[in-house]
FIDO-817494 format. One record per residue: residue in three letters; x, y, z of N, C-alpha, C in turn. Coordinates in steps of 0.05 Angstrom, whole numbers, plus 32768, in hexadecimal, padded with zeros to 4 digits. Layout:
<recs>
ALAXYZXYZXYZ ...
</recs>
This chain:
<recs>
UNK75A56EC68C5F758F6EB98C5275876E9F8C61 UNK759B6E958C77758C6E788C8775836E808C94 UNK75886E9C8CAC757A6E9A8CCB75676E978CC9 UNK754F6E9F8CB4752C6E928CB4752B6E7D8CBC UNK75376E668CA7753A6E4B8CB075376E458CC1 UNK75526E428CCA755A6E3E8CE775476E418CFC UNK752D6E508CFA75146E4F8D09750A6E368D06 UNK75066E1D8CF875006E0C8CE975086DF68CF8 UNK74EF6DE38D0074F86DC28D19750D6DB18D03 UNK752B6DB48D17753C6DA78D10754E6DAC8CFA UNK75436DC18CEB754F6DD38CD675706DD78CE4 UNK75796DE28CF8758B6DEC8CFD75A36DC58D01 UNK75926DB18D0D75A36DA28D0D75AB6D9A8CEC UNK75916D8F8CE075A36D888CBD75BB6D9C8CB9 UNK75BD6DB68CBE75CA6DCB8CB575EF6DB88CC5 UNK75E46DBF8CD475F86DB08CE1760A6D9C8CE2 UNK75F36D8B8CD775F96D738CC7760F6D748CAA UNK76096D898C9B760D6D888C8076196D9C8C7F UNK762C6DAC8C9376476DBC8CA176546DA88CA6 UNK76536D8E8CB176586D758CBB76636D6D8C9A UNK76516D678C8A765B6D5A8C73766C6D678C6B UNK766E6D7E8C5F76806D898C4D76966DA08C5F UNK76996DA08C7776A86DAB8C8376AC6DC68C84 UNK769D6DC98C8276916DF18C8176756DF78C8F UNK76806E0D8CA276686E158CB376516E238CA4 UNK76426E1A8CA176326E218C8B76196E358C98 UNK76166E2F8CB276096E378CBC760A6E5B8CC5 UNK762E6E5B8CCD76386E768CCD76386E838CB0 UNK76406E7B8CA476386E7A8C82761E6E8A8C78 UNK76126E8C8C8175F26E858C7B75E96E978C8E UNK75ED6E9E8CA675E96EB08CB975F16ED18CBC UNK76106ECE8CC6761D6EEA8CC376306EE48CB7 UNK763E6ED68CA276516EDE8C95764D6EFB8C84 UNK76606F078C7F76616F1B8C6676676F1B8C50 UNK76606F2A8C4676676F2A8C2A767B6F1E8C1C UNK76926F288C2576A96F1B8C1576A26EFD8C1D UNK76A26EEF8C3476A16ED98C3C76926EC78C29 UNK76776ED18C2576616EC28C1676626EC38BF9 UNK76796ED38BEE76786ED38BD2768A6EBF8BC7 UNK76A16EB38BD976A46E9E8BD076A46E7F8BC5 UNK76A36E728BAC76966E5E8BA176956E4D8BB2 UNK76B16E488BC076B86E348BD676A26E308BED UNK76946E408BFB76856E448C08766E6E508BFB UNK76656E608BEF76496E638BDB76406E428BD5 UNK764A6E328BC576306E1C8BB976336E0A8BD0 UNK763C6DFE8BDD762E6DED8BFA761C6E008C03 UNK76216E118C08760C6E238C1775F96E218C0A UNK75F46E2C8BF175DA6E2C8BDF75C86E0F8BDB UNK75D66DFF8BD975D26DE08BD575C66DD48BEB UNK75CB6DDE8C0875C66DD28C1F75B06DE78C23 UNK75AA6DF98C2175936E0C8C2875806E018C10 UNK757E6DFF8BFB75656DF28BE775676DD88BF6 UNK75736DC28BFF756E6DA68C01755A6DAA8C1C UNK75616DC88C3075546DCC8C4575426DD98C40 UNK75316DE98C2F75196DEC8C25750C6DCF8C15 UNK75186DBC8C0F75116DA88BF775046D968C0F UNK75166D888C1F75036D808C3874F16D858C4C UNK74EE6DA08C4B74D56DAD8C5B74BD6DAB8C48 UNK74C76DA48C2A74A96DAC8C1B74AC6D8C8C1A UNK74B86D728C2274B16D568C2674B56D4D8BFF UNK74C36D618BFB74DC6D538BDC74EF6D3C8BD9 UNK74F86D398BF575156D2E8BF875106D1D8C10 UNK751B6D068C13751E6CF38C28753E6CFA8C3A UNK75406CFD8C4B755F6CFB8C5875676CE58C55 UNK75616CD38C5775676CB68C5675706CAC8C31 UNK75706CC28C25757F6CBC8C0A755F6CC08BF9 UNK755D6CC08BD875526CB38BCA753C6CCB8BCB UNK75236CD18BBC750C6CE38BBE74F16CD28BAC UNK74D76CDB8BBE74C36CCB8BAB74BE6CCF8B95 UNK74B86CBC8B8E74B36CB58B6874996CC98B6D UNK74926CDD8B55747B6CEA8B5274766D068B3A UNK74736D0A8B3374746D278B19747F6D3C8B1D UNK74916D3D8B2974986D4F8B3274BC6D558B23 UNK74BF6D6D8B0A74D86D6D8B0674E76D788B12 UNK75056D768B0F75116D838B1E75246D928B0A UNK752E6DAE8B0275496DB38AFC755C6DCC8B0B UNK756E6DCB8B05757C6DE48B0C75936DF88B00 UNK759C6E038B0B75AD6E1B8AFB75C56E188B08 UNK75D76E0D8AF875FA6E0C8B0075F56E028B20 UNK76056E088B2F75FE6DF68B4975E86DF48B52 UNK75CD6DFA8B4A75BC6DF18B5475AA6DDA8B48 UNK75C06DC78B3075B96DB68B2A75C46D9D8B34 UNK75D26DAB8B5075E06D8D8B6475BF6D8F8B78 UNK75B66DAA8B7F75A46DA68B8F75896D918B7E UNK75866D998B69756C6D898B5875746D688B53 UNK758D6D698B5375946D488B56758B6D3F8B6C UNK75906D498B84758A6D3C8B9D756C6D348B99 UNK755C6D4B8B92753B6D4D8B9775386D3C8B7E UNK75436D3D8B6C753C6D1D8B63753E6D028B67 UNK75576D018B7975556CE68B87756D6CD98B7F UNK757B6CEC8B6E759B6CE58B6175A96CDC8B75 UNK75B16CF58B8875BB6CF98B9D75B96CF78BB8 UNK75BB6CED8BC875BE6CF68BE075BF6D108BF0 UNK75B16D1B8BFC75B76D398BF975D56D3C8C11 UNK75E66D2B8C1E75FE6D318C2476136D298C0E UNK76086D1B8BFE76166D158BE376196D328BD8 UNK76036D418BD575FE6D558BC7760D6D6E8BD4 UNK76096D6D8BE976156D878BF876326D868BF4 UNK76426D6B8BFA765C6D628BFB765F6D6F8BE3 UNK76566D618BCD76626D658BA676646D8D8BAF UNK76506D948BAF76516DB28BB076626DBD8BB9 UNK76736DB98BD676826DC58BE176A36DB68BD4 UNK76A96DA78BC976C06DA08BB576B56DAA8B9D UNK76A16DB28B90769E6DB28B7476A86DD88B81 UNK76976DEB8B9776A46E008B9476C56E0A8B9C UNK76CA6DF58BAE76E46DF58BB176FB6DF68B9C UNK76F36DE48B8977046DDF8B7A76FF6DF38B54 UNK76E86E008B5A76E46E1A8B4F76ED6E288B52 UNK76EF6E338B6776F86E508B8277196E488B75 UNK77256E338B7377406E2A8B6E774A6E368B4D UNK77346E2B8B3F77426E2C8B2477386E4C8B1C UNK772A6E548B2C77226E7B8B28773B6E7E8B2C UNK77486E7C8B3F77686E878B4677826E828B2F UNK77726E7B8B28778D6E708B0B778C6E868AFC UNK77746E8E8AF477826EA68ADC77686EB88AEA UNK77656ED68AE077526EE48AE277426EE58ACD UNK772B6EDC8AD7770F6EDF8AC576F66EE38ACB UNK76E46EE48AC276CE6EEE8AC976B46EED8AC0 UNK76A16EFC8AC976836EF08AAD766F6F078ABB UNK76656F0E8A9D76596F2C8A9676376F1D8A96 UNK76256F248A9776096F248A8975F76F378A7B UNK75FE6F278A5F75E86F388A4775D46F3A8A48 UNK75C16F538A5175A56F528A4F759A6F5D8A34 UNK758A6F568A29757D6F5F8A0975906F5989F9 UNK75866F6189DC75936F6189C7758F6F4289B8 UNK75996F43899C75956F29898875AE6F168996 UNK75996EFA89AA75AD6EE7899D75CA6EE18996 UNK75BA6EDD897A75D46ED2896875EB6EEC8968 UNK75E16F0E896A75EF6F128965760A6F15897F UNK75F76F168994760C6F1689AB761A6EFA89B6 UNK76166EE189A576226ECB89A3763B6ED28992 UNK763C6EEA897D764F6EF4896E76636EF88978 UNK76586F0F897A766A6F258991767C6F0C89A3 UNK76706EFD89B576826EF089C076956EDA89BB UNK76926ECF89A476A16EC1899576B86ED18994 UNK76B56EEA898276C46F06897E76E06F04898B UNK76D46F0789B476DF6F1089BD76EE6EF389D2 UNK76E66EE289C576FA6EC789CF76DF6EC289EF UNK76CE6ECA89E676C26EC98A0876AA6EB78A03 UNK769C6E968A19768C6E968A1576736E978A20 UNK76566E868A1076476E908A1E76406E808A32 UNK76466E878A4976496E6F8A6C762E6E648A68 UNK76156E7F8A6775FD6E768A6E75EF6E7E8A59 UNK75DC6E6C8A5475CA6E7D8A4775AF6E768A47 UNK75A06E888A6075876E838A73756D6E8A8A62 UNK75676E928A44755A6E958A48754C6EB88A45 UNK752F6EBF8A40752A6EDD8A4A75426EF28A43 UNK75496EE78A22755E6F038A2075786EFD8A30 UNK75876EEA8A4375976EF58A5275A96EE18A48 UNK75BE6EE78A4275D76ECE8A4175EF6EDE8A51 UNK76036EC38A60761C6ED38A7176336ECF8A6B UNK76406EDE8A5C76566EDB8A50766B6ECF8A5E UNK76866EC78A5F76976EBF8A7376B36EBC8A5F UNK76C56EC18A7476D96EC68A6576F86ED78A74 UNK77116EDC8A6277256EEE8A6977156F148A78 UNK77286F168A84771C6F328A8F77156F498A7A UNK77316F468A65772B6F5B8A5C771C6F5D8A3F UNK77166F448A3D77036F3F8A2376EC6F468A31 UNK76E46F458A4776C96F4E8A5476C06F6F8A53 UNK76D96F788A5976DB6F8C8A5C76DA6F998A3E UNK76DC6F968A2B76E66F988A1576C36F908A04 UNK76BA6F858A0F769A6F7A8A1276856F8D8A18 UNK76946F9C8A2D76816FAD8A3B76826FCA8A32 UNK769B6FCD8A2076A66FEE8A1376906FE689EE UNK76976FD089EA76806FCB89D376696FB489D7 UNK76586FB689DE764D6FA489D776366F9989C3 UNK76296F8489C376216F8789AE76026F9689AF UNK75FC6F9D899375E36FAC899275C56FB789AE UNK75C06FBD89B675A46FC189C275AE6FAB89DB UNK75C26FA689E375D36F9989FA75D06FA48A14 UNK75CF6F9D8A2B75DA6FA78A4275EE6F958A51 UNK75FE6FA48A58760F6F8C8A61761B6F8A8A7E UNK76106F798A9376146F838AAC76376F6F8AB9 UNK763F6F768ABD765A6F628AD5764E6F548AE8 UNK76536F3C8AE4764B6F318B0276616F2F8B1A UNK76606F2D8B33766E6F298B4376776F158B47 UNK76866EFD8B3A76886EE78B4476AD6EE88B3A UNK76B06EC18B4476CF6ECA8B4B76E26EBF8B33 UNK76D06EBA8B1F76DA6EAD8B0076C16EA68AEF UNK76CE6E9D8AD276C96E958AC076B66E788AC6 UNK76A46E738AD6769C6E588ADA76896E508ABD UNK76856E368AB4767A6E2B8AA5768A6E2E8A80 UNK769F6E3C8A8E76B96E338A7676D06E218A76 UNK76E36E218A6376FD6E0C8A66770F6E198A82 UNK770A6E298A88771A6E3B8A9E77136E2A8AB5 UNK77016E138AB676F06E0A8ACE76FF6DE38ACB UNK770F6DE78AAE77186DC98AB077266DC58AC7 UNK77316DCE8AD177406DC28AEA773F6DB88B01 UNK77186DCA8B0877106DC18B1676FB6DA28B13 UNK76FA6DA78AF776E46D8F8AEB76FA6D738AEC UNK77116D7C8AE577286D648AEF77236D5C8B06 UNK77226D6B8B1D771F6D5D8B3877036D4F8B3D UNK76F16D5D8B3176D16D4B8B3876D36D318B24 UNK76DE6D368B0D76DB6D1C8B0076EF6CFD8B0F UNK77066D0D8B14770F6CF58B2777006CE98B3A UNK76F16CF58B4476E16CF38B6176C76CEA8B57 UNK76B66CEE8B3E769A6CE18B3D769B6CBD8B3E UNK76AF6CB68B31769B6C968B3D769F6C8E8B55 UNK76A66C998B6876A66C918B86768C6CA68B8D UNK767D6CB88B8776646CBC8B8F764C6CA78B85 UNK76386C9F8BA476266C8B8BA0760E6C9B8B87 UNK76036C948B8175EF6CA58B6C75DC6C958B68 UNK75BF6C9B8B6075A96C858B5975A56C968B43 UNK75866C8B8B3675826C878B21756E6C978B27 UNK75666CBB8B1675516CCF8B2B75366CC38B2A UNK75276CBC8B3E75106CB98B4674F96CC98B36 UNK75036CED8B2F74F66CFD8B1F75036D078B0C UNK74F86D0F8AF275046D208ADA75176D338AE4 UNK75226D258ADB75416D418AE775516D478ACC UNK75496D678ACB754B6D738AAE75766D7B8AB0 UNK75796D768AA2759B6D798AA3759A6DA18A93 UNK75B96DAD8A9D75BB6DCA8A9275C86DC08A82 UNK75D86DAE8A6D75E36DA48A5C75D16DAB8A3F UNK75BD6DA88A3C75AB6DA28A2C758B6DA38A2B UNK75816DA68A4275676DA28A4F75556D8F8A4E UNK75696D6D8A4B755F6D5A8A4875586D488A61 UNK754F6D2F8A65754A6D268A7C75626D128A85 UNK75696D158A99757C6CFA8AA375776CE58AAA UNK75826CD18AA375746CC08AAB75806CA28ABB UNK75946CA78AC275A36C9B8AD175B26CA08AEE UNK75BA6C9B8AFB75C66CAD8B0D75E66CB08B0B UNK75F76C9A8AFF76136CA18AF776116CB88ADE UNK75F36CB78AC975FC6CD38ABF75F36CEB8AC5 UNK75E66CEE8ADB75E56CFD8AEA75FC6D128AEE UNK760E6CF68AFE76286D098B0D76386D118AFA UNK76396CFC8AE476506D068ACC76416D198ABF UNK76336D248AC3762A6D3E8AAF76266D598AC6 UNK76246D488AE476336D598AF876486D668AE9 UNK76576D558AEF76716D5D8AE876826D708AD0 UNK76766D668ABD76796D738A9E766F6D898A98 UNK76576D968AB3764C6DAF8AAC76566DC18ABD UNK76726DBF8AC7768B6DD88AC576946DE78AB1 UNK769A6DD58A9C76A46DE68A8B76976DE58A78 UNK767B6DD68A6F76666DDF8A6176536DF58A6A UNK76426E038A50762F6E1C8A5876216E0F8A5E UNK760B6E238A6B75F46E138A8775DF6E208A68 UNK75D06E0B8A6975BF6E168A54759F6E1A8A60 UNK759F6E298A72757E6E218A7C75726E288A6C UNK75736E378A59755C6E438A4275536E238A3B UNK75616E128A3775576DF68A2475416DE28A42 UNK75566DE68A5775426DE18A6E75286DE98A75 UNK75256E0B8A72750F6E188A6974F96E128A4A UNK750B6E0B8A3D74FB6DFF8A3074F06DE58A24 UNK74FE6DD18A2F74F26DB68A4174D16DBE8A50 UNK74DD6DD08A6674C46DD28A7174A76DDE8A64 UNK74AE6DEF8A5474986DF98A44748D6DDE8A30 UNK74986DD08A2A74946DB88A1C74846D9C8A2D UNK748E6D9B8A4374786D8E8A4F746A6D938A69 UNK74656DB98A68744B6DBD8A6B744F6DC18A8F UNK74526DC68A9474596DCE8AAD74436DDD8ABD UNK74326DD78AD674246DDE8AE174286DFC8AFA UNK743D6DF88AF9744A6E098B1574636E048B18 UNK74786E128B2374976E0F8B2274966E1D8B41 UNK74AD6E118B5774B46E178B6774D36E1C8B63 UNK74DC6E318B6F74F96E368B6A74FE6E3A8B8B UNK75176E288B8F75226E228BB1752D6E388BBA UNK75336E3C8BCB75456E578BD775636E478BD4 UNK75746E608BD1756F6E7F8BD475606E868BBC UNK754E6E8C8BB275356E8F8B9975386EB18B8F UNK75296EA98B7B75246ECF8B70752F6ECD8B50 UNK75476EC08B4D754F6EC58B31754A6EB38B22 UNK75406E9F8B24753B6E8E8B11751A6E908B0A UNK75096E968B1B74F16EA38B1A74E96EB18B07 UNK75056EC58B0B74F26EDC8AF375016ED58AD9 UNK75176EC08ACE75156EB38ABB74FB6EA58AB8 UNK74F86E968ACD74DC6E8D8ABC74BB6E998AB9 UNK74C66EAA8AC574A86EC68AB974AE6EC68AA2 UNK74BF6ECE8A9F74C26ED98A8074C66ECD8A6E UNK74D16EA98A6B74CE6EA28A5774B36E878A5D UNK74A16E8A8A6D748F6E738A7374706E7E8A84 UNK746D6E918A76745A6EA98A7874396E988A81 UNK74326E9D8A99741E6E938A9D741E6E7F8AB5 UNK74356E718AB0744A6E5C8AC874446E608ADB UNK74336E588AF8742F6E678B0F74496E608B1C UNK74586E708B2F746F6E6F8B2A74736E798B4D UNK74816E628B6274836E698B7B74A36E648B85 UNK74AC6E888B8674D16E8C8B9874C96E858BB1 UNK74DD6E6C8BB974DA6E6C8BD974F76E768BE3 UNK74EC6E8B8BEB750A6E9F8BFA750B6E9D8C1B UNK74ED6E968C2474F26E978C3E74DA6E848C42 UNK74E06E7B8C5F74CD6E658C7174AF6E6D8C6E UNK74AF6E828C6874966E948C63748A6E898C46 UNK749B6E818C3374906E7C8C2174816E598C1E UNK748A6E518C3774886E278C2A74716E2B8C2A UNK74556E3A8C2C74366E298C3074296E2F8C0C UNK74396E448BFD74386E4D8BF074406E348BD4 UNK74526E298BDE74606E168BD8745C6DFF8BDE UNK74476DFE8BF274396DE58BF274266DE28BDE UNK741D6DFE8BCC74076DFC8BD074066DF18BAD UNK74216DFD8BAC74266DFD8B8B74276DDE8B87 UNK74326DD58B99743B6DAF8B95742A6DA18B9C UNK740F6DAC8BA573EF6D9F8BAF73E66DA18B87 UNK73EC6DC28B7B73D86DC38B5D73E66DA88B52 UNK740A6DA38B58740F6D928B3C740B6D7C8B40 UNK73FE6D6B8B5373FA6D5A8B5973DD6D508B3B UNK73DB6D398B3C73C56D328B2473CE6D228B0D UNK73EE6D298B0673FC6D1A8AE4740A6D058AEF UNK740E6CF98ADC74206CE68AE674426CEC8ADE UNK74496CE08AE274686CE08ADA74736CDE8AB6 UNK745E6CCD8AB1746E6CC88A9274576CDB8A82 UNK74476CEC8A91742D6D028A80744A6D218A79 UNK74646D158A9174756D298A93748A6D2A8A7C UNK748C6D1A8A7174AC6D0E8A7174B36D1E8A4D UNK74BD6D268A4574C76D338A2B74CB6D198A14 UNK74C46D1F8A0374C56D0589EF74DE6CFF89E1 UNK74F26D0E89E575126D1089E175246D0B89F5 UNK753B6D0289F275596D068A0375626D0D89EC UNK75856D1A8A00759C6D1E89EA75B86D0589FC UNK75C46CFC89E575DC6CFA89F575EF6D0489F0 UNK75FC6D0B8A0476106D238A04762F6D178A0B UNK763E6D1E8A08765A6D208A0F765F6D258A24 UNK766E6D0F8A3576706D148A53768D6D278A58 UNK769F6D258A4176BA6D2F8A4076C66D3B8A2E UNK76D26D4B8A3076DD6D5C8A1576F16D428A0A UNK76F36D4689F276FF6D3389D976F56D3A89C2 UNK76F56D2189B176F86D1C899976E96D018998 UNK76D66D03898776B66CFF898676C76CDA8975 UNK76BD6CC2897976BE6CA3896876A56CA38968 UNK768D6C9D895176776C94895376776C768949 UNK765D6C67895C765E6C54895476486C4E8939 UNK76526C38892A763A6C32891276216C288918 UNK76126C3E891E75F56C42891D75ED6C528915 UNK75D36C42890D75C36C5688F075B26C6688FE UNK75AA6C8288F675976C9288FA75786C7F88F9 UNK75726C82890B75536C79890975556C5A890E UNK75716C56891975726C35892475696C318945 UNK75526C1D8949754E6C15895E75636C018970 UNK756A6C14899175816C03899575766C0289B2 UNK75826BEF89C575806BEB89DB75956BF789F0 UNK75816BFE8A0375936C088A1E75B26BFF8A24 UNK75C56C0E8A2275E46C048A2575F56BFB8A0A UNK75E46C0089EF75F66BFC89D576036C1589D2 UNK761C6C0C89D276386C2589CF762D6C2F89B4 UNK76316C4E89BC762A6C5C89A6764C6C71899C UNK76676C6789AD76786C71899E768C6C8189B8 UNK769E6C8789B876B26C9389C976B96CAD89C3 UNK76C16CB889D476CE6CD989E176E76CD289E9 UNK77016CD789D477136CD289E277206CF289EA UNK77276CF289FF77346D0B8A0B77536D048A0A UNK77646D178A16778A6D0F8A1D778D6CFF8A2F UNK776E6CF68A4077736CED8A57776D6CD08A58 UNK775A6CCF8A47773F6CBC8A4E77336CB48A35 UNK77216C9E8A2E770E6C9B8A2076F96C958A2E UNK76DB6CA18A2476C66C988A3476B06C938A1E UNK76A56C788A2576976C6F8A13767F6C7F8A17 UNK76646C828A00764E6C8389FD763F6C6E89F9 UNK76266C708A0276196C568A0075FA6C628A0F UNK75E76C5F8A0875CA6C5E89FD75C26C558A1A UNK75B66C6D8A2A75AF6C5F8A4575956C5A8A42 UNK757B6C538A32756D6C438A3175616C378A13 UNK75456C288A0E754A6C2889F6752E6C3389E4 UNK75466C3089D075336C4A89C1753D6C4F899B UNK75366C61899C753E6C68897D75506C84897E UNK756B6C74896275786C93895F756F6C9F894E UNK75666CBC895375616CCB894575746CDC892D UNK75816CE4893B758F6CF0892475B26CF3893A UNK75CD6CF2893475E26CEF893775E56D148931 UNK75ED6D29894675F26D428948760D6D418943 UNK76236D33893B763F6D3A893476456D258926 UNK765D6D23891A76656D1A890A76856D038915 UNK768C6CEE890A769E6CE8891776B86CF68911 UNK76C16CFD892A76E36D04892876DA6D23892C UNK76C36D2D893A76C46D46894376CA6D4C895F UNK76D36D61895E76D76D6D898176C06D6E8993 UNK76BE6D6A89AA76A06D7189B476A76D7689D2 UNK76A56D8D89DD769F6D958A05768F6D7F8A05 UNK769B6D7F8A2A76896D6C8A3476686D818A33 UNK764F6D708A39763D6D708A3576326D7C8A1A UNK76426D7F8A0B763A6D7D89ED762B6D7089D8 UNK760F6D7189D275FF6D5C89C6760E6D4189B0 UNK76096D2989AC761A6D1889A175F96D0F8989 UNK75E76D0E899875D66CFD898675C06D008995 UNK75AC6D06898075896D0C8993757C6CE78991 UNK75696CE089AA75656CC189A8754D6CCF89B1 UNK75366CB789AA75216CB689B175146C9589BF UNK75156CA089DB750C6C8389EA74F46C7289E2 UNK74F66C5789D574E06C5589D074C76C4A89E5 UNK74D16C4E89FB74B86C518A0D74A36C668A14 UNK74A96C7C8A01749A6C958A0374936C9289E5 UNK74926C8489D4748B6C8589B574716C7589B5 
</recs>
């Protein structure tokens, strides 16, 4: 999927470069490796991460020099390709970004090896009821994109056991991958990134950068990385991302290479969407042309009239005493997550009004688990 590239002025040195950062030839990677080679996590998300950052700068998204321009332009993504949408928002650094990727799959590729697991995808059928079914079977739901499809994840043989029943008007396909990612099966590796996020530099995103946590906007760059981080062993929720976007209105969507599947999610749930896969070098003018229509809004014509704040860590929920519908300012603690390990405070990254408190004190909550819907009052 790179040799196109690699046709591309200077394409082949960044590559090089960002084989340089994360210590993987990425370039052989990307070229003739095989199959087995490329299916591993360890080497799959640098790869993937460094090929969108190298489509992201040909379409003049991303600065090398760190940081990206302020302008209307959102960004989100799907499980690792929400390290690539950090960069293009300006979170990251894109060798920041490539680095995180190649330890975030490393240390995936690691905790797959611990037990055998795996993850199925449900096409059709009710919902709620195939949310059942997997409760049922101890399995959960990793993803859930959206268009009918959620991806189960889980023990082998509950999958399997998934696939001999499933639920109603179901199809149920296996995916090839090398575990259970976006479950507790993935704590171990979320142990290692969490040690490691506050020594990554991070800014504050330049553009709406829609989180898979919830499909809210981020708005900081330390919670950026900590919800990096937390969305291991939380489900990737793009359906809520997807429907963010339907909410404010979206002119055109570009999806980075390697492209194609997230596309025809959003055919199908954002009907009308002009909608441009850039799979090959062949595609950037196409892609210019889409980021020439959205030009015209401004930034805050973009912006969703909600956040959530979420739980950066699995624990056990302290809220602090504040009232529903109390106006509070940027940085008032809103209450602690204590884990076995850690406590991590909450606190109101700008200011605004709380809406309504989604749990209760002294409840359990995954990381990226909603805590309380706020409404900024600079969009009121």
């Amino acid at each position: 999927m790179l040799t196109p590239w690699l046709d591309l002025p200077g394409a082949r040195e960044r590559m090089s470069w960002f084989s340089a950062v994360c210590g993987i030839d990425l370039i052989a990677l990307g070229t003739t490796a095989d199959a087995d080679e490329i299916k591993d996590s360890a080497v799959t998300q640098p790869l993937v991460v460094a090929l969108g950052l190298l489509a992201a700068d040909e379409l003049g998204l991303l600065r090398f020099d760190g940081g990206a321009p302020a302008d209307a332009t959102l960004t989100a993504g799907h499980s690792v390709g929400e390290i690539t949408a950090a960069a293009v928002a300006g979170a990251l650094s894109p060798e920041a970004a490539v680095a995180l990727a190649a330890v975030r799959g490393r240390e995936m590729a690691a905790a797959c090896s611990l037990t055998p697991t795996g993850m199925s995808a449900l096409l059709g059928g009710d919902q709620e009821q195939v949310l059942v079914r997997l409760e049922e079977l101890g399995l959960t739901a990793a993803n859930r994109n959206g268009a009918g499809q959620i991806v189960a994840a889980g023990a082998i043989d509950a999958l399997e056991a998934l696939a001999q029943m499933p639920p109603a008007k179901t199809r149920v396909l296996p995916l090839s991958v090398a575990g259970a990612f976006h479950t507790s099966y993935m704590q171990p590796a979320q142990d290692v990134l969490a040690a490691l996020a506050d020594g990554i530099t991070a800014n504050d995103p330049s553009r709406l950068l829609l989180t898979n946590s919830d499909g809210t906007a981020v708005e900081t760059g330390r919670g950026t990385v900590r919800r990096l981080v937390a969305q291991l062993t939380a489900p990737v929720r793009f359906d809520s991302c997807l429907n963010a976007m339907r909410d404010i209105g979206l002119r055109g969507i570009l999806e980075l290479p390697p492209a194609g599947v997230l596309a025809g999610l959003v055919k199908r749930e954002l009907k009308g969407v002009p909608i441009v896969a850039v799979k090959t070098p062949g595609d950037l003018d196409a892609a210019r042309d889409m980021l020439a229509l959205q030009s015209g809004k401004t930034e805050d014509e973009h912006r969703p009239d909600w956040r959530m704040v979420v739980a950066p860590v699995r624990g056990t929920v302290g809220l602090a005493e504040v009232a529903e519908g109390a106006a509070i300012g940027a940085g008032t603690p809103l209450g602690v997550v204590t884990s076995r390990r850690e406590e991590v405070h909450l606190s109101a990254g700008y200011d605004g009004v709380l809406a309504e408190w989604l749990v209760v004190d002294g409840d359990l909550v995954d990381a990226g688990d909603p805590v309380a819907r706020f409404y900024p009052t600079s969009l009121r």
